[in-house]
C-alpha positions as CSV (number, residue, x, y, z in Angstrom):
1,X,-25.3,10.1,80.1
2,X,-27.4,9.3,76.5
3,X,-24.6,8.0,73.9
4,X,-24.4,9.5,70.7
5,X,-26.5,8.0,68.8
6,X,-29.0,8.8,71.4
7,X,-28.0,12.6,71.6
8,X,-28.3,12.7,67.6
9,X,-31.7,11.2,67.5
10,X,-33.4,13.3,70.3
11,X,-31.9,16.4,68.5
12,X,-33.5,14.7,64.9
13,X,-29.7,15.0,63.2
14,X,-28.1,12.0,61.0
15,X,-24.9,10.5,61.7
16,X,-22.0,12.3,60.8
17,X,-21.3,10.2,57.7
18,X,-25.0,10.5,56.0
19,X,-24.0,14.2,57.1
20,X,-20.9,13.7,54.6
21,X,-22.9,11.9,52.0
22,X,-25.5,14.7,52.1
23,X,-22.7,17.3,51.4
24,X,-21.1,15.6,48.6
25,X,-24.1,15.3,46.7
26,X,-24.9,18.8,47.3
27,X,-21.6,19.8,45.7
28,X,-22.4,17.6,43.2
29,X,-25.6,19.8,42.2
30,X,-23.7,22.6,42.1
31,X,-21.2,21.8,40.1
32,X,-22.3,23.0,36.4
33,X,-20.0,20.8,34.6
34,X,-17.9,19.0,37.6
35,X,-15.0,21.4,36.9
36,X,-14.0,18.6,33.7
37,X,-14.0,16.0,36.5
38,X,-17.2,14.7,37.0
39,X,-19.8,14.1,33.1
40,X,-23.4,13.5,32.9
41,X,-24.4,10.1,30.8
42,X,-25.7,10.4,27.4
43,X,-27.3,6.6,28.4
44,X,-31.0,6.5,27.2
45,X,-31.4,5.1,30.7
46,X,-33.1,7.3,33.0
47,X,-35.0,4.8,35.9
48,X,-34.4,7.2,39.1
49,X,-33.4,10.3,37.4
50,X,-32.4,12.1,34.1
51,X,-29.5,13.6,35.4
52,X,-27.2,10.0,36.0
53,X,-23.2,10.6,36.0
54,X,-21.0,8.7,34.7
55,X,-18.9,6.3,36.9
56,X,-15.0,4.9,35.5
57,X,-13.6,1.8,36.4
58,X,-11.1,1.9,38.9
59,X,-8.5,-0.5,40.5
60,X,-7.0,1.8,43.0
61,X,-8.5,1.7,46.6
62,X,-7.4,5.5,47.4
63,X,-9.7,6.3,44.5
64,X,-12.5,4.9,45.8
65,X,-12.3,8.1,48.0
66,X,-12.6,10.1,45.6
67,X,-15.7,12.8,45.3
68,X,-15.9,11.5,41.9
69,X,-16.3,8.0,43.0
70,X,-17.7,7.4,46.2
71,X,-20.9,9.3,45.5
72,X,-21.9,8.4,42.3
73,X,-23.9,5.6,43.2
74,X,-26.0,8.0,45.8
75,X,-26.7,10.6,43.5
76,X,-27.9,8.2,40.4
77,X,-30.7,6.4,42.9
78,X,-31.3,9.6,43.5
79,X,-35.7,10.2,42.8
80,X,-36.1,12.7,39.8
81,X,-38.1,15.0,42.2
82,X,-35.1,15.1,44.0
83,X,-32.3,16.1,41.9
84,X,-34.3,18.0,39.3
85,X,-36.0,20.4,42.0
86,X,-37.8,23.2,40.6
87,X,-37.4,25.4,43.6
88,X,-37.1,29.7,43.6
89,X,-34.0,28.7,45.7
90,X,-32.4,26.1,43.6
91,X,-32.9,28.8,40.1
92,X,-31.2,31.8,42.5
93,X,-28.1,29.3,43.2
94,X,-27.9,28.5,39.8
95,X,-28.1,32.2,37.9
96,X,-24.8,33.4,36.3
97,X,-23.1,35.7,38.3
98,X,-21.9,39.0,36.7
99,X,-18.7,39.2,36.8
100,X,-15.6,41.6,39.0
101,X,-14.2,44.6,37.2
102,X,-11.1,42.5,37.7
103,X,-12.6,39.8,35.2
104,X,-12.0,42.1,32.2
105,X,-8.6,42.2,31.0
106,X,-9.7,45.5,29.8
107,X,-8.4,45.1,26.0
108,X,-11.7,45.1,24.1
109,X,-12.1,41.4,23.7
110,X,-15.3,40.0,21.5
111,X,-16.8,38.6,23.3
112,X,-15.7,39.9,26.4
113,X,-16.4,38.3,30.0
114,X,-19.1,40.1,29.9
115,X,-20.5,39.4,27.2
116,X,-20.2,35.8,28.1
117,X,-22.3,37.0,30.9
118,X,-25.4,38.1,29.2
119,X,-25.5,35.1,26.9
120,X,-25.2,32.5,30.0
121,X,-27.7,34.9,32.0
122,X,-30.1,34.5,28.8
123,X,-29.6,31.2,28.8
124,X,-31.0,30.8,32.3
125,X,-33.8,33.2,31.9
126,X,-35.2,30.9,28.9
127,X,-34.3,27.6,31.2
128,X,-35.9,28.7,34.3
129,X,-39.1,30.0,32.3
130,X,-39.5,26.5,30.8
131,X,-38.3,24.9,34.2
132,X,-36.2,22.7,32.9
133,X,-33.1,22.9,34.5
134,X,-31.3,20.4,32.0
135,X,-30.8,23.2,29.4
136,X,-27.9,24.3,31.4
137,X,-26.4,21.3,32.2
138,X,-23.9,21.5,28.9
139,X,-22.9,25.2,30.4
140,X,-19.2,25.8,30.1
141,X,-16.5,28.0,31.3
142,X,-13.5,26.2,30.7
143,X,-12.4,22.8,29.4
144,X,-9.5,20.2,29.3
145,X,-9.5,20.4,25.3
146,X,-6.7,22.8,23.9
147,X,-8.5,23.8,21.0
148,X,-8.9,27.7,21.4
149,X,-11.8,29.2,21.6
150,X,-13.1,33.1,22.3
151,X,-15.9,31.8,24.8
152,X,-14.5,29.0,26.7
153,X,-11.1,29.0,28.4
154,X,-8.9,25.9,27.8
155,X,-6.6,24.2,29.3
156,X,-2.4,24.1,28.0
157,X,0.3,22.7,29.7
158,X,3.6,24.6,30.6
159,X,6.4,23.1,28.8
160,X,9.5,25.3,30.3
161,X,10.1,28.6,32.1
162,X,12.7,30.6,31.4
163,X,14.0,34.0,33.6
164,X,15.3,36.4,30.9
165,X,15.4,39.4,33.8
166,X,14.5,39.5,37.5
167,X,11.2,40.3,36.8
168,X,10.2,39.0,33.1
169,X,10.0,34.9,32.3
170,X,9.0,33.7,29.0
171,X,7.0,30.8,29.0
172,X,6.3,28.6,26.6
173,X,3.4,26.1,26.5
174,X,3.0,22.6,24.7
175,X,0.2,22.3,21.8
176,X,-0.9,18.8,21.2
177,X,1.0,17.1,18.0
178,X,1.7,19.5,15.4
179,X,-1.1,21.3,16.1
180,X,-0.5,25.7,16.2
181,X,-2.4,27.9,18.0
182,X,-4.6,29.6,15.1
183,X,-3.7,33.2,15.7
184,X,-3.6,35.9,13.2
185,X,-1.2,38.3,13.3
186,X,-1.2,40.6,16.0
187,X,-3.9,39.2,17.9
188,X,-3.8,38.0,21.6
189,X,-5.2,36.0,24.2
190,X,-6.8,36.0,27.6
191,X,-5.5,34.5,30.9
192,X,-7.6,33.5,33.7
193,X,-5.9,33.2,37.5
194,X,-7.7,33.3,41.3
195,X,-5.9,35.2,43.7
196,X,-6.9,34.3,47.0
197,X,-10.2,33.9,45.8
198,X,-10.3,36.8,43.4
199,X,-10.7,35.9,39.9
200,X,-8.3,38.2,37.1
201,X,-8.1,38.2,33.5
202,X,-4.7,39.6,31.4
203,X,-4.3,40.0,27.9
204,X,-1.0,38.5,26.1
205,X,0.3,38.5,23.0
206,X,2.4,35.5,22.0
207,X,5.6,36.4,21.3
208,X,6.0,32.9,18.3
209,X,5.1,33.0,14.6
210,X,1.5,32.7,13.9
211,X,2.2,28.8,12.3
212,X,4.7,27.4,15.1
213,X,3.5,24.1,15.6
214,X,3.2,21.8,18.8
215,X,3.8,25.0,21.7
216,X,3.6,28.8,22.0
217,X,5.7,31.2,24.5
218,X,4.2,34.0,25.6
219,X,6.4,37.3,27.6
220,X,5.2,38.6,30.6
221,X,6.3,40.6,33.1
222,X,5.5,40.2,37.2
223,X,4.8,43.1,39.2
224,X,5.5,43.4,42.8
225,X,2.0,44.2,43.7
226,X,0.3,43.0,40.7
227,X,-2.7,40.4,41.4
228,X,-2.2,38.4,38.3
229,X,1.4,38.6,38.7
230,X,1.1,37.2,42.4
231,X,-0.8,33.8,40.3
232,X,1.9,33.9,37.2
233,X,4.7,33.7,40.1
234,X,3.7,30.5,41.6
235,X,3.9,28.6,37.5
236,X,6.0,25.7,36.9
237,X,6.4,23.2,34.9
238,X,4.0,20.8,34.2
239,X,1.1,23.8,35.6
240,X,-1.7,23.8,33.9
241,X,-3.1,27.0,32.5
242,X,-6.2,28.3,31.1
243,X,-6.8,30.5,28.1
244,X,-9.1,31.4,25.8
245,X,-9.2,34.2,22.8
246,X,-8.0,34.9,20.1
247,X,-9.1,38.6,20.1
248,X,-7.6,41.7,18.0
249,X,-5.8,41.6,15.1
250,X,-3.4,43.7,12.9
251,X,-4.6,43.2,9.2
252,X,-1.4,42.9,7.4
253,X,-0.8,41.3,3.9
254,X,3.0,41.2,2.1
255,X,4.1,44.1,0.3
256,X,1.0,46.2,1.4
257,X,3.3,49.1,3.1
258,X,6.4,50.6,1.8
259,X,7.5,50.6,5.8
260,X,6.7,50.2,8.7
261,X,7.8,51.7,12.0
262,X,7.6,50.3,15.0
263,X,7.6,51.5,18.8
264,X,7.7,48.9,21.6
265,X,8.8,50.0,25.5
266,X,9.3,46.7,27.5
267,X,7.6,43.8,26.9
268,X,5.1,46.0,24.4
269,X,7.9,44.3,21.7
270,X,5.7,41.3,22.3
271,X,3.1,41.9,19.4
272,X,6.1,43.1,17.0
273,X,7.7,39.9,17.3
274,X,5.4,38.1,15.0
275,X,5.1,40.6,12.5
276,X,8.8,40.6,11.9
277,X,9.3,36.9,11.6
278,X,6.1,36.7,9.3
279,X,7.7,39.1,6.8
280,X,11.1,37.8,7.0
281,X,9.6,34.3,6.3
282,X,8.7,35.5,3.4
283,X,11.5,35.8,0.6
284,X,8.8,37.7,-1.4
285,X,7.9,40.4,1.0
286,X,9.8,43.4,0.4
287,X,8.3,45.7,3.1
288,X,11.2,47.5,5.2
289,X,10.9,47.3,9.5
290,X,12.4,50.1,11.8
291,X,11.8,48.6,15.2
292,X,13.1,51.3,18.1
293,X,12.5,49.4,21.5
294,X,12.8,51.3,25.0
295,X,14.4,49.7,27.7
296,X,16.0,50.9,31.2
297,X,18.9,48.9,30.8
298,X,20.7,46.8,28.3
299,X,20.1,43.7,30.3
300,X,16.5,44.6,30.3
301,X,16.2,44.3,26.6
302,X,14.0,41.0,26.0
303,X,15.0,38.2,23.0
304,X,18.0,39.6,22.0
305,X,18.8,36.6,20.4
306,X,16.0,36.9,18.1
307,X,16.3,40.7,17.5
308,X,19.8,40.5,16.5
309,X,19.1,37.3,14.0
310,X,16.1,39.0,13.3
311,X,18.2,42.1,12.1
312,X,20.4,40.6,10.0
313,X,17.6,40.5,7.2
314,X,18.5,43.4,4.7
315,X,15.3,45.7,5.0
316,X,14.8,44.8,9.1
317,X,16.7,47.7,11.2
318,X,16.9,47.1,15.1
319,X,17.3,50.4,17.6
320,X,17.4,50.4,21.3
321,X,16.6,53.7,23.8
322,X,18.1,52.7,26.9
323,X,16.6,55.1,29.8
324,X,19.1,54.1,32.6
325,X,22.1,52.9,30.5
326,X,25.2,54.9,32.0
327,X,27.6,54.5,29.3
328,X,27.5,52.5,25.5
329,X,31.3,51.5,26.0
330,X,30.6,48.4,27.8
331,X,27.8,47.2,25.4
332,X,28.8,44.3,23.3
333,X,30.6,45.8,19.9
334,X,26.5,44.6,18.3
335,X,24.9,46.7,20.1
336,X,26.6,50.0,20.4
337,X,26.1,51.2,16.8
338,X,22.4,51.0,17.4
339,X,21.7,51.5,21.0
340,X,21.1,54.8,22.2
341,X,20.9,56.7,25.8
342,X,17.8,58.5,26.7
């Protein structure tokens, strides 16, 4: 009976190892920007190849296993005919893909995914006419940096989670120093989850004042059959998440409105939230805030904490419709002058 070796050579295959190295550097060349683990040099050095990855130092053996270590070496004495193949088959592989209907949160951003679609898809068009597949090598789609951005999702890490009903968690996420998040008022950002292989986008609002520095929370609520909700379920802390915006806005200077009146129903109070605080923060800002917020049930009303400190301002009043409330009486004394069933 021919050994293995034999059986591999009559049937013209390498050994299961080259076999390995060959797929790692494959994934390697597919990987537009390593996924934030693996970064082309900006060395002036290019004897092999142009394309020559960066290697780091390390002193722990089980890193040495690493796809981001063991086949550095490999790809960087790699010929340049090699890694920078030209090929009809290499440009198909490496064309943006358009996205799902379940990529778009579906709240108007600018730009929206798919948006960021045409640009990239431009972007290769121009590349593969001048066949120089290096124009795409600084191609993002997310990054470890936490500076927001519209185009580029970015990486925060969760700070806490906290349950406020059996369905709705506020989460709130840690901004580096005392950095803020840059929003506007009213404006709100995009989430980006796979579900078993599915890629979703939802739009939040966070629920913090526009300058709160070093974190932001945001409400949301997880539905039973929900895809993103499924993805949102499995958070802890310590995850990290990936957002990118802002988008929208609500144009608001102080004193420009007499009143204003507000409707929220669940966690629509979101996007009020920061409003109110942003006129109360202001001693100077006169304008007068009816907020009536729907609700089934009195434990279902979200931040009461803040609504009620929030309501103690003189020109901020506070109303709640409660759909499935049975009775006011056994409402704390607070709440029963200005909750109301319906």
């Amino acid at each position: 009976m021919p050994t293995y070796e034999e059986r591999l050579q009559e049937l013209g295959m390498a050994g299961l190892e080259k076999r390995r190295t060959r797929g790692d550097i494959i994934a390697i060349f597919h990987k537009e920007d390593g996924g934030q683990l693996i970064f082309q040099s900006t060395s002036p050095e290019t004897r092999n190849n142009g394309w020559k990855l960066i290697k780091e130092r390390s002193n722990i053996e089980l890193r040495r296993n690493f796809l981001t270590e063991k086949t550095i070496d490999q790809w960087n004495s790699l010929p340049s005919e090699v890694v920078m193949d030209q090929s009809e088959d290499i440009w198909l592989s490496l064309k943006p893909k358009e996205p799902l209907s379940s990529q778009c949160c579906g709240s108007g951003c600018k730009p929206c995914i798919y948006d960021i679609y045409q640009e990239d898809l431009k972007k290769w068009e121009e590349a593969k006419a001048k066949e120089d597949i290096s124009l795409l090598s600084r191609k993002k789609q997310q990054s470890s940096n936490s500076d927001l951005t519209p185009e580029i999702f970015m990486a925060f890490i969760i700070r806490s989670v906290t349950q406020l009903t059996e369905d709705t968690y506020q989460y709130t996420f840690k901004l580096p120093g005392n950095s803020s998040l840059g929003l506007s008022l009213g404006q709100h950002i995009v989430l980006r989850g796979v579900v078993n292989g599915l890629e979703v986008q939802r739009a939040y609002t966070p629920i913090t004042p526009v300058n709160a520095e070093g974190f932001f929370e945001v409400l949301i609520k997880c539905y039973k059959t929900g895809l993103m909700s499924q993805y949102i379920k499995s958070w802890k802390t310590g995850d990290t998440i990936f957002w990118r915006g802002p988008f929208g806005g609500f144009p608001y200077t102080a004193n420009q409105y007499g009143e204003l009146l507000m409707l929220a129903s669940g966690t629509g109070i979101a996007p009020m939230l920061p409003i109110i605080q942003y006129i109360t923060a202001n001693e100077d800002d006169e304008t007068f805030v009816t907020l009536i917020g729907c609700f089934r049930t009195f434990e279902n009303i979200y931040m009461k904490a803040l609504l009620q400190e929030q309501s103690r301002f003189w020109n901020i009043r506070t109303f709640y419709v409660l759909s499935q409330e049975q009775s006011l009486k056994n409402l704390p004394w607070s709440f029963q002058e200005t909750a109301h069933l319906g």
